[in-house]
N, C-alpha and C positions, 0 to 999 in steps of 0.2 A: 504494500500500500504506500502511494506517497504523501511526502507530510503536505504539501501543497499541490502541486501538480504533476502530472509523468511529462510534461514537456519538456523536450531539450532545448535549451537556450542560446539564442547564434551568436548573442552579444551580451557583455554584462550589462547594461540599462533594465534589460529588460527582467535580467535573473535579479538587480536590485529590488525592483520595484516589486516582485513575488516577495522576497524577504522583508519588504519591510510589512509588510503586513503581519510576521510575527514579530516585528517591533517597533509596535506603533506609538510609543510614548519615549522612544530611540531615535537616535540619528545613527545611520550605518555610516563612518567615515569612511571607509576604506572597503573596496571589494577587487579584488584580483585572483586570477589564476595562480597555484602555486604550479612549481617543477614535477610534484612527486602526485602520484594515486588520482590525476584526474579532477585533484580535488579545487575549491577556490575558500580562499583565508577572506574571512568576514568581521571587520574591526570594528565594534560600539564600544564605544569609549574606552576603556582601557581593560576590556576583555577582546580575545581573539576567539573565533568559533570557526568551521570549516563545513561547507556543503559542497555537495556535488552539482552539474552542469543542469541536472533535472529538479532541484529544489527537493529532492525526494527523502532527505537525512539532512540532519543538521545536525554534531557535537562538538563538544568542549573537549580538549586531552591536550596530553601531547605527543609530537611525532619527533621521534628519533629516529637518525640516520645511524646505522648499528655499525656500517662499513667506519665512519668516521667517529663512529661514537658520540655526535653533536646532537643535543635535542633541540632541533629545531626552530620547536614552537616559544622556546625561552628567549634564543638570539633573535625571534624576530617580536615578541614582546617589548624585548630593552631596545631594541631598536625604537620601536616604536614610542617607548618613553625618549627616548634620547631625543627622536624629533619633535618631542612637546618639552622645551628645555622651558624654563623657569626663572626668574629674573629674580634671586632672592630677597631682591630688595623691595619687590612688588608686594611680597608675604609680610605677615602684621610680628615683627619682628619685636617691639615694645611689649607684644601680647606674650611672647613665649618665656617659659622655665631657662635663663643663659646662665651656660657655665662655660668660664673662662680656664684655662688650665694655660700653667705655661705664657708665651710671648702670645696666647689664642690669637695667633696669626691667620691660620686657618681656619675655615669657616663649613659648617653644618648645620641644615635645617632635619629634624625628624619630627613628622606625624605620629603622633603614640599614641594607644588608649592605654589605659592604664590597668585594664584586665585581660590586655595581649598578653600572651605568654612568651610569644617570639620576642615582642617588645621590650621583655623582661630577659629574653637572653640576648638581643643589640646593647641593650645597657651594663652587662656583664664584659662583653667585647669592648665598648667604651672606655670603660676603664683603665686600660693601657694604652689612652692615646693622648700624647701631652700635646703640644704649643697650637689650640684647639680651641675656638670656640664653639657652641654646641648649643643652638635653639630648638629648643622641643616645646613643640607648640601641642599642645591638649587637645585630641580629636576623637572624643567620646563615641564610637561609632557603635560599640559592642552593649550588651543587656547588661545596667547597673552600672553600666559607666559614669554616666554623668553626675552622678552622686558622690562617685569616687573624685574625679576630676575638680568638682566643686569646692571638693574639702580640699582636695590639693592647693587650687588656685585662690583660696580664702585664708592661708596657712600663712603666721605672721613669715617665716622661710620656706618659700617654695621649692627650694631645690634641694634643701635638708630631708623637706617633707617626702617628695619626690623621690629623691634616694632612697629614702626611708622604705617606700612603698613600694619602690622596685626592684631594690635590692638584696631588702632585709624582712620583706613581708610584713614590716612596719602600717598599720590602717593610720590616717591619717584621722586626726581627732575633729571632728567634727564643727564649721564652722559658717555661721549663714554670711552670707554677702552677695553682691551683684559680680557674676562672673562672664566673663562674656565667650561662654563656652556658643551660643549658638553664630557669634558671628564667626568663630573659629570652624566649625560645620560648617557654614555657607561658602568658606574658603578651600578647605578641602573639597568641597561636592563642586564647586567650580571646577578645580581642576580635575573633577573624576579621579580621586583617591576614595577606593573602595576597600581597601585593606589596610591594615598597620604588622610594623612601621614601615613607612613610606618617606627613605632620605633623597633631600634636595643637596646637592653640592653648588660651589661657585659659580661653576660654569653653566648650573641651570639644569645639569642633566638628571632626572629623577631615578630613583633603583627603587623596586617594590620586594620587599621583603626583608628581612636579615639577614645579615653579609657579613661574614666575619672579619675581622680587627687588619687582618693583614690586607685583604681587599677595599676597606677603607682607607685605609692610611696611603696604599698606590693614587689611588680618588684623588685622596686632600693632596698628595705629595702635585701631584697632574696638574691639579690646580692653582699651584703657588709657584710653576715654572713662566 
């Protein structure tokens, strides 16, 4: 059975326009033929999906080339961040958790919610990188977050608290104030950041996930040449 039509498609306009009708509240950036399985790579926002020439399947994965051992669908994801670079100066930089370490010559933005797990192991990785500055801006995206994040960002030391919370399991004691966690949301959902942590480097270029300490430091080093 096909999920929209058995027709074969002579041109992508036309295979577009079947697909958007399973994403009607979407903008398809990007539709192309890939090299490999006939298939064509279908970009909404900052997810990748793959159909064939008939609209007949459409999934989520990824493809691995097993000859090279390259997965594919990751180098053309960061690709894809790479060409959505970021102007960190654009970002509510006064709004975020900064820690300075060292001559914090170098410069880091990270998206965290504060009941990521991964989030909790980027900040373990952080810790052995000095002459560094390091803005983490609060992006409550997960259940119960924002209650966490509140008490974070209402804490006479935010980044004591912070620490506390991320790296020592530390809960943050509870504290009411104006936080301005939802314009921090509309900043993220602008850019289509739909996971944490989500790092911005100098040059703009975004990485979605947690990266370990030595692949950040190549990053920041890249960047201050």
């Amino acid at each position: 059975m096909c999920l929209f039509s058995c027709t074969t498609y002579a041109d992508e306009v036309s295979l577009r326009k079947t697909l958007e009708t399973f994403f009607p509240n979407a903008k398809i950036e990007s539709l192309k033929k890939t090299p490999y399985l006939e298939l064509y790579e279908v970009v909404v926002g900052d997810k990748l999906f793959y159909t064939d020439e008939t609209a007949a399947y459409l999934f989520s994965g990824h493809v691995f080339d097993l000859k090279t051992e390259k997965n594919l669908t990751e180098e053309r994801l960061q690709a894809i961040q790479n060409a959505r670079r970021i102007d960190i100066n654009s970002l509510p930089l006064e709004l975020a958790i900064k820690a300075v370490r060292g001559n914090g010559q170098r410069k880091l933005v990270v998206f965290s919610d504060p009941n990521c797990g991964y989030c909790k192991r980027l900040e373990k990785e952080l810790l052995g990188i000095t002459n560094v500055t390091i803005y983490t801006i609060l992006y409550p995206i997960l259940k119960g977050s924002k209650e966490l994040s509140k008490a974070v960002w209402c804490a006479t030391d935010r980044l004591k608290t912070w620490n506390d919370l991320m790296l020592r399991s530390i809960p943050p004691i509870g504290v009411n104030c104006n936080a301005p966690l939802s314009k921090l949301i509309q900043i993220g959902q602008k850019h289509n950041f739909n996971s944490t942590p989500t790092l911005i480097f100098a040059d703009g270029s975004v990485v979605l996930g947690m990266i370990p300490a030595e692949i950040i430091e190549k990053k920041l080093d890249a960047n201050t040449q």
